[in-house]
C-alpha positions in Angstrom: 100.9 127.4 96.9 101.4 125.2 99.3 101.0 121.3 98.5 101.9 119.8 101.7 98.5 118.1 102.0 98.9 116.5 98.9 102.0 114.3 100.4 102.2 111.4 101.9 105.3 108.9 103.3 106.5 105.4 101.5 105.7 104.3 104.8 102.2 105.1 105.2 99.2 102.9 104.9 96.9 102.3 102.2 93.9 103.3 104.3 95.6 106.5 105.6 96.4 107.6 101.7 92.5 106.9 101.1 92.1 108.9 103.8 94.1 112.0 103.3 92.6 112.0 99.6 89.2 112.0 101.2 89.9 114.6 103.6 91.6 117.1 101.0 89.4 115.8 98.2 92.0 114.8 96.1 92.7 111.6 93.4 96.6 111.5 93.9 99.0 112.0 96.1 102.9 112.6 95.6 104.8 109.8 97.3 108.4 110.8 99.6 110.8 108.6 101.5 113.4 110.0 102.9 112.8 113.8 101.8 112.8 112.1 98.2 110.2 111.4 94.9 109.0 108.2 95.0 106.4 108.6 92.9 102.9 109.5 92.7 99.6 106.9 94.1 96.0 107.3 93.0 92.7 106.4 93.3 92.9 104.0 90.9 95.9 102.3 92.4 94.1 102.0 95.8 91.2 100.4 93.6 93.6 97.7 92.0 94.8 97.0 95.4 91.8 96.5 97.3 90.7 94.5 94.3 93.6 91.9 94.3 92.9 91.5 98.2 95.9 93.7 99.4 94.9 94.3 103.4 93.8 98.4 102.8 96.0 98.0 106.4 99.6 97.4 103.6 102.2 99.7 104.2 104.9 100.4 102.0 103.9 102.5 99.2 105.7 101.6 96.4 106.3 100.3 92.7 105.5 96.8 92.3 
């Protein structure tokens, strides 16, 4: 199986994770940086972001 769709970079943009998950119609994504687990981002993070105001634009996908 290949999951290559279901990752994205620490660098990426919240708007491009929303949408990759649209596209592949998917809730979470796995998170790399540097060919490394960062951890995983889902909908409901995206949610909690665009609700505290966080630019859908923010890069840097990481732990807060």
């Amino acid at each position: 199986m290949d999951c290559k769709h279901l990752i994205i970079g620490a660098q990426d943009s919240i708007l491009s994770a929303l949408k990759q998950m649209d596209s592949i119609n998917k809730k979470l994504l796995v998170v790399y940086s540097e060919n490394k687990f960062k951890g995983l981002l889902s909908i409901g993070d995206i949610q909690r972001a665009i609700i505290s105001n966080t630019p859908v634009s923010y890069t840097h996908l990481r732990a807060h």
